[in-house]
C-alpha positions as CSV (number, residue, x, y, z in Angstrom):
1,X,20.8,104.2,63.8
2,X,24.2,102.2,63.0
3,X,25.9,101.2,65.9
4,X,30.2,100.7,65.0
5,X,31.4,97.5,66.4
6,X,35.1,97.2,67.2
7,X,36.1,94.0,65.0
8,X,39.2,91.8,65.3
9,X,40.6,90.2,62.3
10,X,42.9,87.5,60.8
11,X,45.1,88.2,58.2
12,X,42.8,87.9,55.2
13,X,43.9,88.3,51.4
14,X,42.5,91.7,50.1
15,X,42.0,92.8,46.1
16,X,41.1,96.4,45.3
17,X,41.1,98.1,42.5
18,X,39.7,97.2,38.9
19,X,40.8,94.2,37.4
20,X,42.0,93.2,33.7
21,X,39.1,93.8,30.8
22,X,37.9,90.5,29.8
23,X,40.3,89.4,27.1
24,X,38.3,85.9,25.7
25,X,37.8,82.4,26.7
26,X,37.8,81.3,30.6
27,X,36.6,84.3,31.9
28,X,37.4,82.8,35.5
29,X,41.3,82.9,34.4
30,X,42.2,85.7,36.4
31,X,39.8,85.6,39.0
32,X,41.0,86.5,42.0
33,X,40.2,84.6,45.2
34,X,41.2,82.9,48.6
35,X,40.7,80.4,50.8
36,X,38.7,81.9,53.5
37,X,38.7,79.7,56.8
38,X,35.1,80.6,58.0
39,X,33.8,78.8,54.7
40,X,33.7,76.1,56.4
41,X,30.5,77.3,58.2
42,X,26.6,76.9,56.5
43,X,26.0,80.0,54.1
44,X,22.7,81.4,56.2
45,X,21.9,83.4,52.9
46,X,21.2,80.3,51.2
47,X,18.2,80.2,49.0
48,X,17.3,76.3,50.8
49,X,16.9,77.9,54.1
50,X,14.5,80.5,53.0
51,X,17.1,83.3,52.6
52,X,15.9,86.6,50.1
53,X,17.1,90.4,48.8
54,X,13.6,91.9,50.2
55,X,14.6,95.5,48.9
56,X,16.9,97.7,47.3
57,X,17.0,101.5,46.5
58,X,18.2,100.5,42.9
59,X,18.5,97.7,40.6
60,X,19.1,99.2,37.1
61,X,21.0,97.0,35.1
62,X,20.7,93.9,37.4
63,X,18.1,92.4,39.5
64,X,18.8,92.2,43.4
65,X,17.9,88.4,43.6
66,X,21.1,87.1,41.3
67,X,22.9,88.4,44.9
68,X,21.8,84.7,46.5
69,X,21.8,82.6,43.2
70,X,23.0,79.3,43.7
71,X,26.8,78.5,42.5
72,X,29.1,81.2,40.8
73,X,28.1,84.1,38.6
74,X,27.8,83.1,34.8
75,X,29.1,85.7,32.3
76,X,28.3,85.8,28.2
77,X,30.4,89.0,26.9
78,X,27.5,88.4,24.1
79,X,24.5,89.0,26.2
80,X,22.9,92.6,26.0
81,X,19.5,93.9,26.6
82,X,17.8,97.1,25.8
83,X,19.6,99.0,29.3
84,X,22.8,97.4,28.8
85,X,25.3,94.3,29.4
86,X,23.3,91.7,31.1
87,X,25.0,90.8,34.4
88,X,24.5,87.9,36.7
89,X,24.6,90.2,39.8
90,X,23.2,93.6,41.3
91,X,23.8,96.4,39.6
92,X,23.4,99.7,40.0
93,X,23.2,102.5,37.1
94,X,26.0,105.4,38.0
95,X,25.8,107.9,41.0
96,X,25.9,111.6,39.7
97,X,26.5,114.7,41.1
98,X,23.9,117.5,42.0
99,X,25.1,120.0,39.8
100,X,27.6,120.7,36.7
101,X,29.6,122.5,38.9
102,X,29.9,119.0,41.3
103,X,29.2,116.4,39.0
104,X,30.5,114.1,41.5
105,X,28.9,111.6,44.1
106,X,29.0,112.9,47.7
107,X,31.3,110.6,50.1
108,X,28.3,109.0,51.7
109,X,26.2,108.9,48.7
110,X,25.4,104.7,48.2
111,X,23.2,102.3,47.0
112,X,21.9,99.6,49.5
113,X,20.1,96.3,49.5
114,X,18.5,94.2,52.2
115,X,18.8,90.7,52.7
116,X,16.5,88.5,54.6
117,X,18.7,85.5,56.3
118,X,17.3,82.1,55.8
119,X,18.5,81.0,59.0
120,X,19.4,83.8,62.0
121,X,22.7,82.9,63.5
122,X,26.3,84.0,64.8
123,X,27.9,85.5,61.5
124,X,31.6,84.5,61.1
125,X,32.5,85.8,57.9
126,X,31.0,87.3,54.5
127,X,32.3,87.2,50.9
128,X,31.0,90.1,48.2
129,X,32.0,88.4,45.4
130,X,32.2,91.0,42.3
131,X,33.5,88.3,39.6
132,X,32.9,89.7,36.0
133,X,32.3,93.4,37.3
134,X,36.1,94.5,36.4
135,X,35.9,98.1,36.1
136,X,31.6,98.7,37.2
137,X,32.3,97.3,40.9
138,X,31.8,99.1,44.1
139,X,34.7,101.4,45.2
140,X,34.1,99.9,48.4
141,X,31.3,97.8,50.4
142,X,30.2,97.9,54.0
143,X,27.9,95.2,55.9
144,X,25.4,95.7,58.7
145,X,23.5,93.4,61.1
146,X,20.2,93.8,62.5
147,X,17.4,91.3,64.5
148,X,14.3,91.8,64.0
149,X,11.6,88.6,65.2
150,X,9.2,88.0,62.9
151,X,8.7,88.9,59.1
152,X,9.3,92.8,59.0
153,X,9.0,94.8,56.0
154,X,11.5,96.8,54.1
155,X,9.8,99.9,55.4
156,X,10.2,98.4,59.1
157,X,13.4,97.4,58.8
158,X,14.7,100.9,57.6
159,X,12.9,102.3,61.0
160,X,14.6,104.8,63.0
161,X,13.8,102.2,65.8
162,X,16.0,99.0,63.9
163,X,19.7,99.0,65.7
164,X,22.1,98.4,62.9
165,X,25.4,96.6,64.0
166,X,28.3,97.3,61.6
167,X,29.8,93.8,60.5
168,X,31.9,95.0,57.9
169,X,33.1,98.7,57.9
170,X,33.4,100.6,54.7
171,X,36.0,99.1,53.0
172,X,37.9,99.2,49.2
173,X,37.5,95.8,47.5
174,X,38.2,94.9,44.4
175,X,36.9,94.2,41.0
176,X,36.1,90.4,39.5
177,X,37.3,88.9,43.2
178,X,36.1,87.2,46.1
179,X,36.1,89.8,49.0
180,X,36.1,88.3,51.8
181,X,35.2,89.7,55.4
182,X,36.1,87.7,58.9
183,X,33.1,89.4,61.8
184,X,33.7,88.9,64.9
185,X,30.5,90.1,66.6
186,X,29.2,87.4,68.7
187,X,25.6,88.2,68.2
188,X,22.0,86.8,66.5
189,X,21.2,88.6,63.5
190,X,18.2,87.7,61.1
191,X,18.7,90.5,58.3
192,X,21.1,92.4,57.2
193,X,22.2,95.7,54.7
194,X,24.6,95.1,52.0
195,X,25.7,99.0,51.1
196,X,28.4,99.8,47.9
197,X,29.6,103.0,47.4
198,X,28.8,104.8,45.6
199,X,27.5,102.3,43.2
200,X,28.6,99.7,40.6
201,X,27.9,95.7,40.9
202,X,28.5,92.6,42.9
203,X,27.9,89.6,41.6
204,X,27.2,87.1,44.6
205,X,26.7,87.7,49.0
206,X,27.6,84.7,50.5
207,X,27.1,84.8,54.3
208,X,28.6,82.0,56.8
209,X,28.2,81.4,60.3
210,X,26.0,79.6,62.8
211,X,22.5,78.8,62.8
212,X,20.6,79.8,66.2
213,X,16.8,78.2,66.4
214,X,14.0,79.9,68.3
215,X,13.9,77.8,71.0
216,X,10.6,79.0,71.0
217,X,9.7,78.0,67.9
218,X,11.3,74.2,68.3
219,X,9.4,73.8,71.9
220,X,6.1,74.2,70.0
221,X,7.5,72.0,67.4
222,X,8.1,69.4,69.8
223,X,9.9,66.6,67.1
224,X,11.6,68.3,64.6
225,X,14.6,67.1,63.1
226,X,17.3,67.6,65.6
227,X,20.7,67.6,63.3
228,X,18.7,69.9,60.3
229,X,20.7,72.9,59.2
230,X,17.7,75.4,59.8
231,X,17.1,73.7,63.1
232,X,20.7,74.3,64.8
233,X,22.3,70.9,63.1
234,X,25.8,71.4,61.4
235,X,28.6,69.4,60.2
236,X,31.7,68.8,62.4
237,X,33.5,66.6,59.9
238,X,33.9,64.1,57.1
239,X,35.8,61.1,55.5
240,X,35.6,62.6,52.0
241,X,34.5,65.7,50.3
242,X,35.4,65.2,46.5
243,X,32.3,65.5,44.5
244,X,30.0,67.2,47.3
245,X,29.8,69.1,50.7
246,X,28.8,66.7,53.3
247,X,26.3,69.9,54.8
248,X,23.9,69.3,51.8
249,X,22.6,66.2,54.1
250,X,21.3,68.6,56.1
251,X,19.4,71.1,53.9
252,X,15.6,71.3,54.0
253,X,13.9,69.1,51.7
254,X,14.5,66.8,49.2
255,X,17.8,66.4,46.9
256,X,16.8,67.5,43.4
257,X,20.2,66.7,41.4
258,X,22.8,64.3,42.4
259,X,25.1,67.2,43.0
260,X,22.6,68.3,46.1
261,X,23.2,65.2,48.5
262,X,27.1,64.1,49.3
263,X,29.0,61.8,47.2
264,X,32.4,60.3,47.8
265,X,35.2,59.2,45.2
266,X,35.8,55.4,44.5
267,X,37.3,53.9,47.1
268,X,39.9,50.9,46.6
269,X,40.7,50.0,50.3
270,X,38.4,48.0,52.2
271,X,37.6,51.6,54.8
272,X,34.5,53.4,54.4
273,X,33.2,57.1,54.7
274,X,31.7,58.5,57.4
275,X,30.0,62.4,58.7
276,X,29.9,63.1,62.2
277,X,27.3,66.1,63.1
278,X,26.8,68.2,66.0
279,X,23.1,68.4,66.9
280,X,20.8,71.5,67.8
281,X,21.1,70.7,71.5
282,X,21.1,67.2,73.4
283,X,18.2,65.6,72.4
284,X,16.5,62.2,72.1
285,X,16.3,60.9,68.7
286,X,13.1,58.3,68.1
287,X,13.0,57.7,64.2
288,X,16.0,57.9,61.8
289,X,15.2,59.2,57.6
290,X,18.1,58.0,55.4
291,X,17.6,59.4,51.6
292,X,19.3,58.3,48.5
293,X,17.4,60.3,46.0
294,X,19.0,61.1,42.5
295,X,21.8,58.6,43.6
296,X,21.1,55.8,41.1
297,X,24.5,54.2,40.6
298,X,26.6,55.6,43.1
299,X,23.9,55.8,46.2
300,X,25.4,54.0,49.4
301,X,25.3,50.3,49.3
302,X,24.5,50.2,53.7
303,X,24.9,52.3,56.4
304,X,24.8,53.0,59.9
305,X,23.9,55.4,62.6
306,X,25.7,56.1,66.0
307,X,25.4,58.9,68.4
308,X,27.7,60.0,71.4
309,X,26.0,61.7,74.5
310,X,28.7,65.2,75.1
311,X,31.7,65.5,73.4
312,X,33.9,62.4,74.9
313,X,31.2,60.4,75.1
314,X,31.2,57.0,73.7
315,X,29.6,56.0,70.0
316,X,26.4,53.9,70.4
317,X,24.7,52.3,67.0
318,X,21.1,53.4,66.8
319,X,20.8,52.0,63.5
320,X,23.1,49.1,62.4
321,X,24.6,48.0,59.0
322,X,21.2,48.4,56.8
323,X,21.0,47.8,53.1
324,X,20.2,50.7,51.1
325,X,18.2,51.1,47.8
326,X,19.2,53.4,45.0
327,X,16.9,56.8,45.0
328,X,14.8,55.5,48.0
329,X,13.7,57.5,51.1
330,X,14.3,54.9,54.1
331,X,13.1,55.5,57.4
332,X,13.3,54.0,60.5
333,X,11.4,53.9,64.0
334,X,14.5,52.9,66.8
335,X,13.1,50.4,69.4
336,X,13.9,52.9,72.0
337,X,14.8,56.5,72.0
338,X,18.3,57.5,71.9
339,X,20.4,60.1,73.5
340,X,23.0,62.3,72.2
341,X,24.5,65.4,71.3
342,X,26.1,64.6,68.4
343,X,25.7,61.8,65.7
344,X,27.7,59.6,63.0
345,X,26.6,58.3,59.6
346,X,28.7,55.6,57.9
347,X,28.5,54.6,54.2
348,X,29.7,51.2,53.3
349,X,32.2,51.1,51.3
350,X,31.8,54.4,49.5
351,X,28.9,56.6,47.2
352,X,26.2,58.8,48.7
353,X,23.3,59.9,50.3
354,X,21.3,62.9,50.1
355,X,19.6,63.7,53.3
356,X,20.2,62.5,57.2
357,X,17.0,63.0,59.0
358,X,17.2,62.4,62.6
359,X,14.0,63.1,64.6
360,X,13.0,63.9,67.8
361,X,12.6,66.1,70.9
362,X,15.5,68.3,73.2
363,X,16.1,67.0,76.4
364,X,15.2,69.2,79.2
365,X,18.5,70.5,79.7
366,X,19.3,70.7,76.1
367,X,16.6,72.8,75.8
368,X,17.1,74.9,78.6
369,X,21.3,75.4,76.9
370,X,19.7,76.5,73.5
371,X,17.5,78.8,75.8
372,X,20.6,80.3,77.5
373,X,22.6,80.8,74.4
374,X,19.3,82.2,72.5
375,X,19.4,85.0,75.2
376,X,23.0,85.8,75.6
377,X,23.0,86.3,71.8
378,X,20.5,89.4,71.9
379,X,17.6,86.7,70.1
C-alpha cells in the first residue's frame, strides 16, 4: 500500500528529543526553530484554499482540525477540561501494550490523521510543528502522499487500491519545535497521511509547495482568475515584506483584517513597492480587480499593472498610474486583451492592497503546457 520514495535532502536543522518543562512567561522563549528555504512556497494546507483533517483514528485530548489553524499554536498553562490540559493541536491519549507482561507499544503501533489539500500540487517541504507539546510529542513522525480526483472519503482513501508515496520517512523529531521536512518527489498529490508514533501531539502541519490546476477544470471555467493561488498563480518576488506576505493578494476571497492583504513599511525615498507574479500559464488577461479592503489609512494611494510575455520579455502597462480609494474593490475592463505570462503590480509610494485579481482565459499553448505538466505529474 505505501510505496518508499528515495528522497534527497539539504542540510536541514533537526530537534529531537523533549524539550524544557514550561517554566512561566513567553512560552515561545525556548522554542526551537529554523529558517526553512521551501517556506517561501504557498502552504497548500491552508484553511483559504479549502484545505481540512477529514479523519483520524484518535483525537483524545485535542481535536484534529487545530492541525490547519491559522497562525502559531496558543498555549494557557491554566486551561484544563474534564480529559486533561487543553492543547491547541492533535493529541492523542497514550498507546498501551496488549498485556501486563508487554505493557509496551509495538514498533509499528501509530496514530494517523488525513488531511485533505486545499490546493493539489508539487510538495517541497513540510513542517510538524509540536510547540507547547515538550514531553507528550510524537517519538517520531512520517508523511505520505496520495492523488485521488474528486472528493473521496476517509474509507476510500484508506483503500487497499490508494498508492501511498512516502514524503517523509519515519523519523525522530523533537518536542516544542518546528520540524521541518525538505521532499523531493516531483509529483501531484491532493491528500495526504500525517502518522506519529506511537502517539503524543503536534500542534500545527504546514505543507508548502506548488499549486497544479486541473486543466480540466480551468478549460470549463473559461475566465478565471489567471494569477489566483488556487488557480496556479504564485509570487516570484517583492519590494517589501514587513508587515505582510505579498502571497495573501492572491488568496481566494476577500481580505477580512488588515493583516490578510500586504502592507509595506513607511517609505521616506521617493521609490515605490512593487510584486511581480508568475501566472497559471500564458494567458490573456481582459479585466483587472484591484482591492483595498480593511486598508483605511494605509491602502495604496495609485497603482499600476504591467505584464511581460515569457520570462525576458518586456514589461507592458495594462493599467496605468490609477488613484486608489481606501477599502474599495476597483475593477477594470482593459481596452484590449493582454498577453503574458507573468505580471507586476506597483504601489505608489508605499501602503497596501489586499487582493490582485487578474482575469481571463489561457492561451492555446498555455493551456496545452499546463496540460503537459498536469500529466507528467501523475494528475
Amino acid at each position: 500500500m505505501i510505496t518508499v520514495t528515495a528522497l534527497h535532502r539539504s542540510s536541514l536543522a533537526r530537534f529531537t528529543g523533549d524539550a524544557n518543562p514550561y517554566g512561566g512567561g513567553d512560552p515561545y522563549a525556548d522554542y526551537r526553530t529554523a529558517d526553512f528555504p521551501f517556506t517561501r512556497y504557498a502552504d497548500l494546507a491552508d484553511r483559504r484554499l479549502g484545505a481540512g483533517v477529514i479523519a483520524a483514528n484518535d483525537e483524545f485530548f485535542a481535536h484534529r482540525e487545530n492541525l490547519l489553524l491559522p497562525g502559531r499554536a496558543e498555549f494557557d498553562p491554566e486551561r484544563f477540561g474534564h480529559k486533561g490540559k487543553i492543547m491547541d493541536g492533535w493529541e492523542t491519549r497514550r498507546r498501551r501494550g496488549a498485556s501486563a507482561a508487554h505493557p509496551w507499544p509495538t514498533a509499528d503501533d501509530h496514530d494517523w490523521a488525513l488531511i485533505r489539500l486545499g490546493a493539489p500540487g508539487v510538495i517541497r517541504g513540510i513542517v510538524v510543528d509540536t510547540a507547547h507539546f515538550r514531553g507528550n510529542h510524537p517519538q517520531a513522525v512520517s508523511v505520505e502522499g496520495a492523488c485521488v480526483p474528486g472528493a473521496p472519503s476517509p474509507e476510500e482513501l484508506l483503500g487497499d487500491d490508494v498508492k501511498w508515496t512516502t514524503l517523509v520517512p519515519r523519523t525522530p523529531v523533537g518536542g516544542h519545535a518546528a520540524n521541518g521536512f525538505e521532499v523531493g518527489v516531483e509529483q501531484r498529490f491532493t491528500h495526504l497521511r500525517l502518522n506519529q508514533h506511537p502517539d503524543g501531539g503536534i500542534a500545527r502541519l504546514r505543507v508548502h509547495g506548488e499549486v497544479v490546476p486541473d486543466p480540466q477544470w480551468l478549460e470549463a471555467l473559461g475566465t478565471f482568475d489567471v494569477v489566483a493561488l488556487e488557480n496556479g498563480g504564485r509570487i516570484e518576488d517583492a519590494s517589501d515584506l514587513f508587515y505582510s506576505p505579498a502571497a495573501n493578494t492572491i488568496q481566494p476571497g476577500r481580505s477580512r483584517r488588515m493583516d490578510d492583504g500586504w502592507e509595506t513599511r513607511r517609505r521616506r525615498d521617493q521609490g515605490n513597492d512593487w510584486i511581480r507574479y508568475r501566472l497559471a500559464a500564458r494567458s490573456r488577461i481582459r479585466a483587472v480587480g484591484i482591492d483595498t479592503a480593511c486598508l483605511k489609512g494605509n491602502s495604496a494611494g495609485w497603482a499600476s499593472v504591467s505584464v511581460r510575455d515569457g520570462e525576458d520579455g518586456d514589461w507592458t502597462e495594462i493599467l496605468p498610474r490609477t488613484r486608489l480609494q481606501p477599502d474599495t474593490d476597483h475593477r477594470f475592463v482593459l481596452p484590449r486583451a493582454a498577453v503574458g505570462t507573468h505580471a507586476r503590480v506597483d504601489i505608489f509610494p508605499d501602503g497596501g492592497i489586499s487582493r490582485l485579481r487578474l482575469f481571463g482565459s489561457l492561451t492555446e499553448d498555455g493551456a496545452a503546457r499546463l496540460a503537459a505538466r498536469h500529466q507528467e505529474l501523475g494528475g
